[in-house]
Backbone as a printed PyTorch tensor [residue, N CA C, xyz], in Angstrom:
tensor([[[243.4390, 124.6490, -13.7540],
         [242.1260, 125.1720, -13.4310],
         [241.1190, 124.7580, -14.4920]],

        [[241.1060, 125.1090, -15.3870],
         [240.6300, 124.6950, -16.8470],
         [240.6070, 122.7500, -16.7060]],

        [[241.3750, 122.1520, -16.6830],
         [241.3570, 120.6470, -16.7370],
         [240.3600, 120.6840, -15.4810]],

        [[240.4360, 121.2270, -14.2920],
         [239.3690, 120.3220, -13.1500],
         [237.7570, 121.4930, -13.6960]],

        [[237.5610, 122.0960, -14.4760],
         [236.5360, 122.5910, -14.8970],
         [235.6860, 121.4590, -15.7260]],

        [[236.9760, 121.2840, -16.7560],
         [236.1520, 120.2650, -17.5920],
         [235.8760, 118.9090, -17.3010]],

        [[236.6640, 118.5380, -16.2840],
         [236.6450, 117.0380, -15.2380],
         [235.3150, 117.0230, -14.9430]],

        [[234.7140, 118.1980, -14.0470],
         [233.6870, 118.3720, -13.4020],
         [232.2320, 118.0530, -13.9040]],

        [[232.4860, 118.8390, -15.1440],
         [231.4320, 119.3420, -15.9250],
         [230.7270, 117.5830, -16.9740]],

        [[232.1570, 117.0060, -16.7980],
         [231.7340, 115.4690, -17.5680],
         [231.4520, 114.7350, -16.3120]],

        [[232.2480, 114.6810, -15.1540],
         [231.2640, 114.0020, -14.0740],
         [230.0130, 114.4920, -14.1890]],

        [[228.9280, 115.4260, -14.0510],
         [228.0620, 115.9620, -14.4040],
         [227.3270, 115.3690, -15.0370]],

        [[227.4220, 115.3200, -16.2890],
         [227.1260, 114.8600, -17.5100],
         [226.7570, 112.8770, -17.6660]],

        [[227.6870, 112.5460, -16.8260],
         [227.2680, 110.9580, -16.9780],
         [226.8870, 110.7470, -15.4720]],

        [[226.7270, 111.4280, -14.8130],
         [225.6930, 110.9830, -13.1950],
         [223.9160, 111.2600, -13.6490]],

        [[224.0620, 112.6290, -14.5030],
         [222.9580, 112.9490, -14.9530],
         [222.5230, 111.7880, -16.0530]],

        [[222.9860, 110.8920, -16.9220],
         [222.5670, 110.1370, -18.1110],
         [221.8410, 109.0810, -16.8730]],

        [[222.9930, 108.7050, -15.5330],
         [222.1840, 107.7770, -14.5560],
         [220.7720, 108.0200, -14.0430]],

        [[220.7270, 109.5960, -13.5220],
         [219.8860, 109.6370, -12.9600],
         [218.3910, 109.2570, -14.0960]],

        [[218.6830, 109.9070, -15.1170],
         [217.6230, 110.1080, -16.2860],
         [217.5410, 108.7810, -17.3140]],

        [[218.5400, 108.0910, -17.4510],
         [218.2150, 107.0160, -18.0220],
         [217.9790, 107.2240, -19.3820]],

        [[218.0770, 106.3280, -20.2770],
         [217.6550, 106.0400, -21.8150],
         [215.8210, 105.9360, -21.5510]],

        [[215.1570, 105.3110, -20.4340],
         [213.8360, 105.0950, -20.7250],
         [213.3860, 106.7090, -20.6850]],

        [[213.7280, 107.7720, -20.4270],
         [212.7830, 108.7690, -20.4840],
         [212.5930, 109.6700, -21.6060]],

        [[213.5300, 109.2110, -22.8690],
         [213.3540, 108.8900, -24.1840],
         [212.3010, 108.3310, -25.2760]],

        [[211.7530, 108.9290, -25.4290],
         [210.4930, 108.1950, -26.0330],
         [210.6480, 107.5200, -27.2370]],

        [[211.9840, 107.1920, -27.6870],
         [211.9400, 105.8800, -29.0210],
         [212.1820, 104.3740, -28.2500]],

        [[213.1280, 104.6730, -26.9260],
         [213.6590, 103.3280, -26.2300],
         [212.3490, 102.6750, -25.4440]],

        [[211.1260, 103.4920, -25.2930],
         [210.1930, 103.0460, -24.4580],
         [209.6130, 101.8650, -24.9280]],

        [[208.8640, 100.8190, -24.3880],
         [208.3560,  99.6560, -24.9170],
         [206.8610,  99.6930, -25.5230]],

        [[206.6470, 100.5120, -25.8300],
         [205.2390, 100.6510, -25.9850],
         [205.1370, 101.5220, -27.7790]],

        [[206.5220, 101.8280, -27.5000],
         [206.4980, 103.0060, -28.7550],
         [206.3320, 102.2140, -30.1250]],

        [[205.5380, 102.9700, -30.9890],
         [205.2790, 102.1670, -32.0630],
         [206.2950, 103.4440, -33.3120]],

        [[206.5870, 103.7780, -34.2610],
         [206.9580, 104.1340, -35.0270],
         [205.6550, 104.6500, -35.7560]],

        [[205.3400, 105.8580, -36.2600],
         [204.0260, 106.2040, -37.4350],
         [204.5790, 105.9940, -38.7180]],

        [[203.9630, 106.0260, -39.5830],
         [203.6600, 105.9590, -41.0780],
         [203.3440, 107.0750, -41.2710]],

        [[204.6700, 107.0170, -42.3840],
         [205.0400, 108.2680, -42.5850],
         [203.8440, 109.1400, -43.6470]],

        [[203.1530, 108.0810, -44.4510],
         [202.5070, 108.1780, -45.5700],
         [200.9460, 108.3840, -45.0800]],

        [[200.9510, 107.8480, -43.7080],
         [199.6240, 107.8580, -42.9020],
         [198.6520, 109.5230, -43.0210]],

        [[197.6910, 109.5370, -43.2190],
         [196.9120, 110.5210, -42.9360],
         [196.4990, 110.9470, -41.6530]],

        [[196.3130, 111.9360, -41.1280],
         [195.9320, 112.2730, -39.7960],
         [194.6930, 111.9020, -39.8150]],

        [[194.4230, 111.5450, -38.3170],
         [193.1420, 111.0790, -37.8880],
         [191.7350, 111.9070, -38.0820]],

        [[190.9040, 112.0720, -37.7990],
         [189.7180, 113.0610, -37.9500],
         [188.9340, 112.4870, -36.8850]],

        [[188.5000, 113.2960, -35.9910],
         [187.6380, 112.7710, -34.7120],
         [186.6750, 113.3360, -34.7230]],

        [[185.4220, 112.8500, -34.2870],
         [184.1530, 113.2370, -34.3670],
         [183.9710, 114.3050, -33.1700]],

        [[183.9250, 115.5830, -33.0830],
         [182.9680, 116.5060, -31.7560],
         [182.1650, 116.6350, -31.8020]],

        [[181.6920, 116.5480, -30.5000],
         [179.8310, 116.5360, -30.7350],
         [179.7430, 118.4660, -30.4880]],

        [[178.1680, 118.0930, -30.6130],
         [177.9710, 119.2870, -31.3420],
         [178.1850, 120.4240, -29.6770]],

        [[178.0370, 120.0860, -28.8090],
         [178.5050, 121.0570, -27.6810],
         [178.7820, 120.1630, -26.8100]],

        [[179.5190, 121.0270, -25.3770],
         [180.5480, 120.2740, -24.6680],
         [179.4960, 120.3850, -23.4220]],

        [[179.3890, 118.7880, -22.5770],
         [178.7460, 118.0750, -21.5720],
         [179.6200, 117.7460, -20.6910]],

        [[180.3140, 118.6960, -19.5700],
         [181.4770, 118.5010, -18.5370],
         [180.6260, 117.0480, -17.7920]],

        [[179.4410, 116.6750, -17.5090],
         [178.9310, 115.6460, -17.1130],
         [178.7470, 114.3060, -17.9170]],

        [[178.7440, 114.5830, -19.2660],
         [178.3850, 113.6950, -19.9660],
         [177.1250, 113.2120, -20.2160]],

        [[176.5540, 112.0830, -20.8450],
         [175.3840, 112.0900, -21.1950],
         [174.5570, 111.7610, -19.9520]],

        [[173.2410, 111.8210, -19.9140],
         [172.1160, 111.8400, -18.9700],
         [171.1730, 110.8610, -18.8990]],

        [[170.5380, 110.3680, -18.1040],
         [170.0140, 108.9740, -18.3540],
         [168.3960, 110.0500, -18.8470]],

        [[167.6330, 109.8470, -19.3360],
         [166.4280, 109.7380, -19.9840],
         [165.2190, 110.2440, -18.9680]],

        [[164.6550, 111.2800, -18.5590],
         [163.9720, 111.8570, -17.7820],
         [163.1530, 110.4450, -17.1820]],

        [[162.7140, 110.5090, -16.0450],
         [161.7520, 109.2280, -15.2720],
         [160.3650, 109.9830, -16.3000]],

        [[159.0290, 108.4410, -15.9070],
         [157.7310, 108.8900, -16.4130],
         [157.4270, 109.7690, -15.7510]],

        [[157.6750, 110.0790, -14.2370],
         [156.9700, 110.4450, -13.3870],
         [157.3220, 112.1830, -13.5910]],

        [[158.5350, 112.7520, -13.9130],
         [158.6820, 113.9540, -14.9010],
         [158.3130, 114.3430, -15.5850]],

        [[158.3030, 113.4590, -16.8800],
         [157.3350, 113.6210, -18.0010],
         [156.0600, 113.8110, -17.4890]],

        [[155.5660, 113.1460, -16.8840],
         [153.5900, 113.5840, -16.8800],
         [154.1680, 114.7580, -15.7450]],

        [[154.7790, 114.8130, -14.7880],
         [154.8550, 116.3390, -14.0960],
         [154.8050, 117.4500, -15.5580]],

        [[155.8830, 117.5220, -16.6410],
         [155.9440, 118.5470, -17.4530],
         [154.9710, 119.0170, -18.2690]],

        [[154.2670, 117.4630, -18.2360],
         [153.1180, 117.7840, -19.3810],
         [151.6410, 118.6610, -18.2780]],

        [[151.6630, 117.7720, -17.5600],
         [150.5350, 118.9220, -16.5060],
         [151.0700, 120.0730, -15.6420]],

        [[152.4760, 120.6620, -16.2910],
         [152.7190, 122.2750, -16.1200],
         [152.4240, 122.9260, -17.0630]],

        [[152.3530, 122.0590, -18.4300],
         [152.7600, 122.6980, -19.7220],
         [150.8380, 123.2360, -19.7400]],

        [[149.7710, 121.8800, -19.3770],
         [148.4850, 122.4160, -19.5910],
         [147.9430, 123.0360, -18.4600]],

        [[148.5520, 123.8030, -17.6140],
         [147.8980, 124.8670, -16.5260],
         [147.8430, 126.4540, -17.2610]],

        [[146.9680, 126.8580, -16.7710],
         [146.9220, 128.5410, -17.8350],
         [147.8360, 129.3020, -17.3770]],

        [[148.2330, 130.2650, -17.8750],
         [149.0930, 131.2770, -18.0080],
         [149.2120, 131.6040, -16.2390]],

        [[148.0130, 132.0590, -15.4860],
         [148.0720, 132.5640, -14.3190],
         [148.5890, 131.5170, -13.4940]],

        [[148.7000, 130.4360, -13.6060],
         [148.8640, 129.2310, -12.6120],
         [150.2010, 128.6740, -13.0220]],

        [[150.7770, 128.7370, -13.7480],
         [152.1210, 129.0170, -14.2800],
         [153.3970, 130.0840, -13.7290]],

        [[152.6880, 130.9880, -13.6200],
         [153.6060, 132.1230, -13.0010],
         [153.4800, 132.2260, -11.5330]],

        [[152.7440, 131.0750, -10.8490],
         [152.6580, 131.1180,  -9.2150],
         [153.7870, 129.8040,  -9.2100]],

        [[153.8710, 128.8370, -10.0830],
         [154.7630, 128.0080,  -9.4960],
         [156.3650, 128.2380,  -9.0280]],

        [[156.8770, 129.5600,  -9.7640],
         [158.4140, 129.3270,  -9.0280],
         [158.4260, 129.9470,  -7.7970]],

        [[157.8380, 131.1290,  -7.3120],
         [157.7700, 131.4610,  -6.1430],
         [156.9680, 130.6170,  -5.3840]],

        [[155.7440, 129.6340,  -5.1920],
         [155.8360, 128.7620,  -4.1480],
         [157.3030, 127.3900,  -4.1830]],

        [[157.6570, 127.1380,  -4.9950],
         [158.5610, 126.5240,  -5.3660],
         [159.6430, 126.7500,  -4.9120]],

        [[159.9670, 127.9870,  -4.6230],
         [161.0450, 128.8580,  -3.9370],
         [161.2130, 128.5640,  -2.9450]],

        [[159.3860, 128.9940,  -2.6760],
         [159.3890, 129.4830,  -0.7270],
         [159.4080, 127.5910,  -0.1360]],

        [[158.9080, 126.7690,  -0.5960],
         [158.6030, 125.4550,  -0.5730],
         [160.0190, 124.9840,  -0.4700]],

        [[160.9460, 125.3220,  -1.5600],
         [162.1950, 124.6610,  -1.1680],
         [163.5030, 125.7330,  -0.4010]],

        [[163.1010, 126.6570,   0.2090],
         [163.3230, 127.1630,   0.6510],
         [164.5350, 128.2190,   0.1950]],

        [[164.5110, 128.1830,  -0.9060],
         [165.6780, 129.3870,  -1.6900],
         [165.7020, 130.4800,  -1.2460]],

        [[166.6870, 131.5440,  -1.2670],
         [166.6040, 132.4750,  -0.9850],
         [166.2060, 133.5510,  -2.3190]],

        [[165.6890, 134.5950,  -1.5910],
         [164.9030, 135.5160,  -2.6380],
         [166.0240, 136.0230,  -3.4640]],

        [[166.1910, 136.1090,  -5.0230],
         [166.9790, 136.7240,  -5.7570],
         [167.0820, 138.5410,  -5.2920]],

        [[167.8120, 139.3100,  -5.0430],
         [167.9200, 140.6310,  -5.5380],
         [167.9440, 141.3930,  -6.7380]],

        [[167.0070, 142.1890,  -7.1580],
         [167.0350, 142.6800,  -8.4160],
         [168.6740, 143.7740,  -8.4280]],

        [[168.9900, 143.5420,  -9.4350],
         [170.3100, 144.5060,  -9.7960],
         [169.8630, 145.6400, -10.4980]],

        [[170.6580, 146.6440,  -9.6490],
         [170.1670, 147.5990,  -9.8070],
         [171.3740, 148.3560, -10.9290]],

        [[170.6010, 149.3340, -12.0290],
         [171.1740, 149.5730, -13.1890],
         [170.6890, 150.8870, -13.6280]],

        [[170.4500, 151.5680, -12.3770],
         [170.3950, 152.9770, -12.3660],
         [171.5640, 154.1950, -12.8590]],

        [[172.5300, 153.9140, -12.6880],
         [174.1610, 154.5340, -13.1260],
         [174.7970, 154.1720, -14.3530]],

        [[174.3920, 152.8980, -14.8580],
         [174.6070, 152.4990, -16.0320],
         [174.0760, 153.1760, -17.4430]],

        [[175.4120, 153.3400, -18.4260],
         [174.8610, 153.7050, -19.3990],
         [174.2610, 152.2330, -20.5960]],

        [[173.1860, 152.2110, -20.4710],
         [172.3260, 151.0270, -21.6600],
         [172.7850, 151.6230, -22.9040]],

        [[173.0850, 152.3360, -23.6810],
         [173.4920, 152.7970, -24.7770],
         [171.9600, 152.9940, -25.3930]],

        [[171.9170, 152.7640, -26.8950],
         [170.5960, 152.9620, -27.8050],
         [169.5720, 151.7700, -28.1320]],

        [[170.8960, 150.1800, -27.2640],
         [170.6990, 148.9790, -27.6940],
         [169.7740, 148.4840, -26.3020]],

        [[170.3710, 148.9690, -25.0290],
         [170.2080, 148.8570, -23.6440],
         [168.1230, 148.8560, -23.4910]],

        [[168.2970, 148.4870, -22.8600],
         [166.3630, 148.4110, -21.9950],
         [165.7080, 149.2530, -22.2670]],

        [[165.6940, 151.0530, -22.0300],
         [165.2430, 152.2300, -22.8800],
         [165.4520, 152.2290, -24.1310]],

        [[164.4540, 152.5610, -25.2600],
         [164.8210, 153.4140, -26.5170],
         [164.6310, 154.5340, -26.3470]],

        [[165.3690, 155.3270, -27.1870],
         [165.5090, 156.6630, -27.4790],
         [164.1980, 157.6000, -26.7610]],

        [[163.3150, 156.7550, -27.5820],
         [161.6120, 157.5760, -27.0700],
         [161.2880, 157.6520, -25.8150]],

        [[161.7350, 156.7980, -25.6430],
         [161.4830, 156.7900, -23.7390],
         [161.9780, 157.5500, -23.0390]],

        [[163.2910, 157.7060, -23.2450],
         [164.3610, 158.6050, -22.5980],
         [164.1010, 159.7360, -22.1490]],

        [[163.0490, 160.4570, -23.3050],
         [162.3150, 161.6790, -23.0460],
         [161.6490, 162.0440, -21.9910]],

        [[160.5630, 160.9900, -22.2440],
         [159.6560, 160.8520, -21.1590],
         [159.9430, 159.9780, -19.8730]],

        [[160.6060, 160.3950, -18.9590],
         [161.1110, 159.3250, -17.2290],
         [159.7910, 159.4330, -16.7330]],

        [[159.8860, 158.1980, -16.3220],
         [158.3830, 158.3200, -15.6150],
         [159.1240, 158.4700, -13.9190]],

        [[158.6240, 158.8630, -12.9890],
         [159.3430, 158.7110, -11.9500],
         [159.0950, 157.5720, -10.9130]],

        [[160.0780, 156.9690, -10.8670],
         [159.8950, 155.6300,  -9.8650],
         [160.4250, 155.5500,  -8.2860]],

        [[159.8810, 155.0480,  -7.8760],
         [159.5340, 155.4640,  -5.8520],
         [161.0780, 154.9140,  -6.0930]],

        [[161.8770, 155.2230,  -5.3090],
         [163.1500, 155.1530,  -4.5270],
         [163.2770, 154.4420,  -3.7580]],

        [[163.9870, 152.7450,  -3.7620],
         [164.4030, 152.2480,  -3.2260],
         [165.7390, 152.0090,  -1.9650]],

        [[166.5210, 152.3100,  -2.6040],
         [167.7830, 152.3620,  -2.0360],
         [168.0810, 154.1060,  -1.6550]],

        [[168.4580, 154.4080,  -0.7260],
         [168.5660, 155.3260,   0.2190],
         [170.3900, 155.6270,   0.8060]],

        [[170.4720, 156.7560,   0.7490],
         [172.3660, 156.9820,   1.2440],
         [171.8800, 157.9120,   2.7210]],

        [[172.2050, 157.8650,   3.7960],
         [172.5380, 158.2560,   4.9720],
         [173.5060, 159.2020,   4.9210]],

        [[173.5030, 160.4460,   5.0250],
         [174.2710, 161.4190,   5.1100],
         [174.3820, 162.1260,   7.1170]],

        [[175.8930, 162.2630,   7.0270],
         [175.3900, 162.7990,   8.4990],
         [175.8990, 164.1540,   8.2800]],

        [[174.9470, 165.2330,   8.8030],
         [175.0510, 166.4240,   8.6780],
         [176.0460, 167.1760,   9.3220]],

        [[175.6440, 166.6790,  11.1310],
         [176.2920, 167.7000,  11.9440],
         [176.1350, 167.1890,  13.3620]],

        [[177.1320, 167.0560,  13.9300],
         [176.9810, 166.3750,  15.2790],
         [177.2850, 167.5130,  16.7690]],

        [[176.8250, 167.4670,  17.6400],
         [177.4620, 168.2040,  18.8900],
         [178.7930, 167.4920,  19.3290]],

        [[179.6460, 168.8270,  19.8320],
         [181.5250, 168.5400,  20.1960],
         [181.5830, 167.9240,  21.6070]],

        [[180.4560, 167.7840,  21.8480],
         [180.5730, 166.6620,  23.5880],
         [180.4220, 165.1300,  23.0030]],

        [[179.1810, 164.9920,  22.2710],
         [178.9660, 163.7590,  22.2350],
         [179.6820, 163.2710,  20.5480]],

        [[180.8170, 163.4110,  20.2120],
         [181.3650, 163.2760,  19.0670],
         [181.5770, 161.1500,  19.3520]],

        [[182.2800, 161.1180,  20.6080],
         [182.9990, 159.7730,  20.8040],
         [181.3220, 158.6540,  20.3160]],

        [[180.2030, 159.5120,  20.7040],
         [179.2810, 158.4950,  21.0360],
         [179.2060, 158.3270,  20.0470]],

        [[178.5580, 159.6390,  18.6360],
         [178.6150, 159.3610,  17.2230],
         [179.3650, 158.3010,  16.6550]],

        [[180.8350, 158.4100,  16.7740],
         [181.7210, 158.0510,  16.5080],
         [181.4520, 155.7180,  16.4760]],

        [[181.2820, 156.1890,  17.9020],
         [180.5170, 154.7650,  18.4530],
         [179.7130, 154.1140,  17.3030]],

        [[178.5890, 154.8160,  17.0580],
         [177.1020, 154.5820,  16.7320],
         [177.8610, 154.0910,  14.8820]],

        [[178.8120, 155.4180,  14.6290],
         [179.2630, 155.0700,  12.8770],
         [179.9210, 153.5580,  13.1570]],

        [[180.6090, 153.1880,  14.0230],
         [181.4140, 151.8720,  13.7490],
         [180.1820, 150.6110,  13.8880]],

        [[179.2800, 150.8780,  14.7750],
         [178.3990, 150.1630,  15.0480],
         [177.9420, 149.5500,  13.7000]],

        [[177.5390, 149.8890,  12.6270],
         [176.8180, 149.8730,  11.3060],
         [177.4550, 149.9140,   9.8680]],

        [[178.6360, 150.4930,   9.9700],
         [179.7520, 150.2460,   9.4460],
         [180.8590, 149.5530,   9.3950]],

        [[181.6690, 148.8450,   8.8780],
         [182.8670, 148.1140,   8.8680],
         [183.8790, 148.2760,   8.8670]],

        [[183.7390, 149.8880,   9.8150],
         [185.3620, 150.4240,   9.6400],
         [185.8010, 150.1670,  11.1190]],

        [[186.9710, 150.8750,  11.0000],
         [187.7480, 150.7620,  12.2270],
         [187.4510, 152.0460,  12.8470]],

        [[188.5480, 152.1560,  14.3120],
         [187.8470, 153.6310,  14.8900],
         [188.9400, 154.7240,  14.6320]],

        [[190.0270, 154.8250,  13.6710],
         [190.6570, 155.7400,  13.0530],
         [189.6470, 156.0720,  11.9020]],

        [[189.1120, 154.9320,  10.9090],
         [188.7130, 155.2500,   9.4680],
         [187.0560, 155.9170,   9.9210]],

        [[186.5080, 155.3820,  10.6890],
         [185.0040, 156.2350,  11.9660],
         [185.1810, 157.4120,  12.4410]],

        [[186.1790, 157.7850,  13.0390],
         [186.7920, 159.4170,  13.3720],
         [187.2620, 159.7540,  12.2100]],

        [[187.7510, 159.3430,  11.2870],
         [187.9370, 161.0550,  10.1040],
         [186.6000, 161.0550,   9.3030]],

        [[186.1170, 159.6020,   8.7820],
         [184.4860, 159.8760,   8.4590],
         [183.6900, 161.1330,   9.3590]],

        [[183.7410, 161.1600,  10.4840],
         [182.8820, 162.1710,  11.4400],
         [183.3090, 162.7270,  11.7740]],

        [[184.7780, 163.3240,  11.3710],
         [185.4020, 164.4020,  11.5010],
         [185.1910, 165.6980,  10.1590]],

        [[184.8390, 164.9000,   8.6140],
         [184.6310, 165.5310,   7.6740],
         [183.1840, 165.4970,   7.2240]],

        [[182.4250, 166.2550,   7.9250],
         [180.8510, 166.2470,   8.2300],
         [181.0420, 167.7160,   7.4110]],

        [[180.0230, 167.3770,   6.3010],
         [179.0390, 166.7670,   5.6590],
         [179.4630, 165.4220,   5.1880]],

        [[179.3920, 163.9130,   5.4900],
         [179.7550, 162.6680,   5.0600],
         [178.7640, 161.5510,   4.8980]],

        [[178.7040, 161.1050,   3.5240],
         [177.8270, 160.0560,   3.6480],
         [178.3740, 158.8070,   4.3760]],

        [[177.7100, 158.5240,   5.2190],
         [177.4200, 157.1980,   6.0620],
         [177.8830, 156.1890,   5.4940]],

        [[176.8800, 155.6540,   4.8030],
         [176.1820, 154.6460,   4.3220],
         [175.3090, 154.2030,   2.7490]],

        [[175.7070, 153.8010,   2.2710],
         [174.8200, 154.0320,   1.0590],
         [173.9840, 152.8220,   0.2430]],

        [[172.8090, 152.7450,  -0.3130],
         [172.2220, 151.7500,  -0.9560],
         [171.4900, 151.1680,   0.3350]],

        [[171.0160, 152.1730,   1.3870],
         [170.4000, 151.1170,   2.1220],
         [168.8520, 151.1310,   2.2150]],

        [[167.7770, 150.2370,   2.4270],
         [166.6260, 150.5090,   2.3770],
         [165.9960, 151.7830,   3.5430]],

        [[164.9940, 151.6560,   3.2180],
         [164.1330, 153.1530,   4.1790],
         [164.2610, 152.6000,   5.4050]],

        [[163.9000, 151.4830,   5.6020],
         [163.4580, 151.4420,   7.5310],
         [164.9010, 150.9540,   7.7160]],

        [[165.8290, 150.5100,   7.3060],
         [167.2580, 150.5360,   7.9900],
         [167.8530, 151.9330,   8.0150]],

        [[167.6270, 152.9290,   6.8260],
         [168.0270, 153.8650,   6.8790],
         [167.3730, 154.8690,   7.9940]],

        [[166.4350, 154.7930,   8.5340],
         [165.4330, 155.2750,   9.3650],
         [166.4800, 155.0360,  11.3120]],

        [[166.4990, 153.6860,  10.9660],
         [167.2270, 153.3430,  11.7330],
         [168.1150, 153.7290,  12.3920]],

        [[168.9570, 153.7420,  10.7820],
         [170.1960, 154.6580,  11.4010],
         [170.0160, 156.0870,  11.9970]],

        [[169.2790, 156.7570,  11.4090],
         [169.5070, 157.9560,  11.6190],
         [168.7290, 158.2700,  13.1610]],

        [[168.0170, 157.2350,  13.3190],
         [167.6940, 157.4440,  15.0300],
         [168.9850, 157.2670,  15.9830]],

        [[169.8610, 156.1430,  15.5800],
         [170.6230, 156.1460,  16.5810],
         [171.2500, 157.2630,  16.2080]],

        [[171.7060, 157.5040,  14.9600],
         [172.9830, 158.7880,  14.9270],
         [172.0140, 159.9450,  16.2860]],

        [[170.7130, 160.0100,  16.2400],
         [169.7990, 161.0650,  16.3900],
         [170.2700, 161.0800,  18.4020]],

        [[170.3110, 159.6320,  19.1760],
         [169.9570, 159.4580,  20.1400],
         [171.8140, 159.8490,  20.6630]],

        [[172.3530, 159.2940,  19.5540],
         [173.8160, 159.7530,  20.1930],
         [174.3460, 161.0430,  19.6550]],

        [[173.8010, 162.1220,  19.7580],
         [173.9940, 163.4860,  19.6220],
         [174.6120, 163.8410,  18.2490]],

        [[173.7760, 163.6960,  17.2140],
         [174.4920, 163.9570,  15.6920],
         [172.9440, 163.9990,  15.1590]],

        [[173.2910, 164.6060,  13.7560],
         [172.0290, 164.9010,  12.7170],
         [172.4770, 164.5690,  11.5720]],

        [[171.7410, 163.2520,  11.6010],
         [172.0380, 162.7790,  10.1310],
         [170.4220, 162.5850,   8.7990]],

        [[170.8160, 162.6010,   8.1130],
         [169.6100, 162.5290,   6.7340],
         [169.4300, 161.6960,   5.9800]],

        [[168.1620, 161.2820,   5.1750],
         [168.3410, 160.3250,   4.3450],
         [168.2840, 161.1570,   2.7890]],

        [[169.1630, 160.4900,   1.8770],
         [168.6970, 161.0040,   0.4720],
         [168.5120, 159.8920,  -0.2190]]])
């Protein structure tokens, strides 16, 4: 048992030297040079930051005099160019992020002094609460929540089964308005906060 173990294990051993060869050895390769031993390591120049593109050919004239007659327009005529620029190339409007829940710390956008004094700012974003629906027209509610929502009609029935439930949240006034007409037309009372 032992002798056809070790039989095996050296067939093994020299099918594998075939398959792999002396070239995948990196002294037998033809290319290999030997280092010096006494040699110093190389030192390579990095530039001073990294260009995944590499270098850039040299702005056209026709840039240059564009930059220079942005650079001499006044202040007011300056701050109209990225929004026609926008609307002109047709970008879509950025969304401001909203950073109402966030704590800024002492370092954050408020200082201390301010903190005191909130000034109060009109209310954008709006949550849909539904209050209270009638027990005939529950299915229609039910309807109206999947309609506007992205749930399914198990995760829509326990939402409007556990009334008082917010809806919806972060949505503007006239969508939120919206909603609450249809909740209104399919027999439920819902609110905005």
């Amino acid at each position: 048992m032992k002798l056809t173990v070790v039989a095996r294990s050296l067939q093994v051993r020299s099918t594998f030297a075939k398959i792999i060869g002396l070239s995948q050895v990196r002294f037998f390769q033809s290319d290999f040079a030997l280092r010096d031993p006494n040699a110093k390591p190389k030192r390579y120049k990095y530039p001073p930051f990294y260009d995944p593109y590499g270098p850039r050919p040299p702005p056209s004239d026709k840039i240059i005099e564009l930059a220079e007659r942005i650079a001499a327009l006044p202040a007011e005529d300056r701050c109209q160019i990225g929004p026609t620029l926008r609307e002109r190339l047709k970008h879509p409007k950025l969304q401001p992020i909203s950073v109402d829940g966030l704590d800024m710390g002492s370092e954050g956008g408020a200082g201390a002094g301010s903190s005191k004094v909130e000034e109060k700012k009109e209310k954008t974003a709006f949550d849909v609460k539904l209050e209270k629906f009638d027990a005939a027209s529950k299915i229609k509610v039910i309807k109206e929540v999947r309609s506007f929502t992205n749930l399914g009609l198990k995760e829509a029935k326990d939402l409007v089964e556990k009334v008082p439930a917010i809806l919806k949240q972060g949505v503007t006034k006239e969508e939120a308005n919206d909603i609450i007409e249809k909740i209104k037309a399919a027999g439920g009372v819902a609110v905005m906060e």
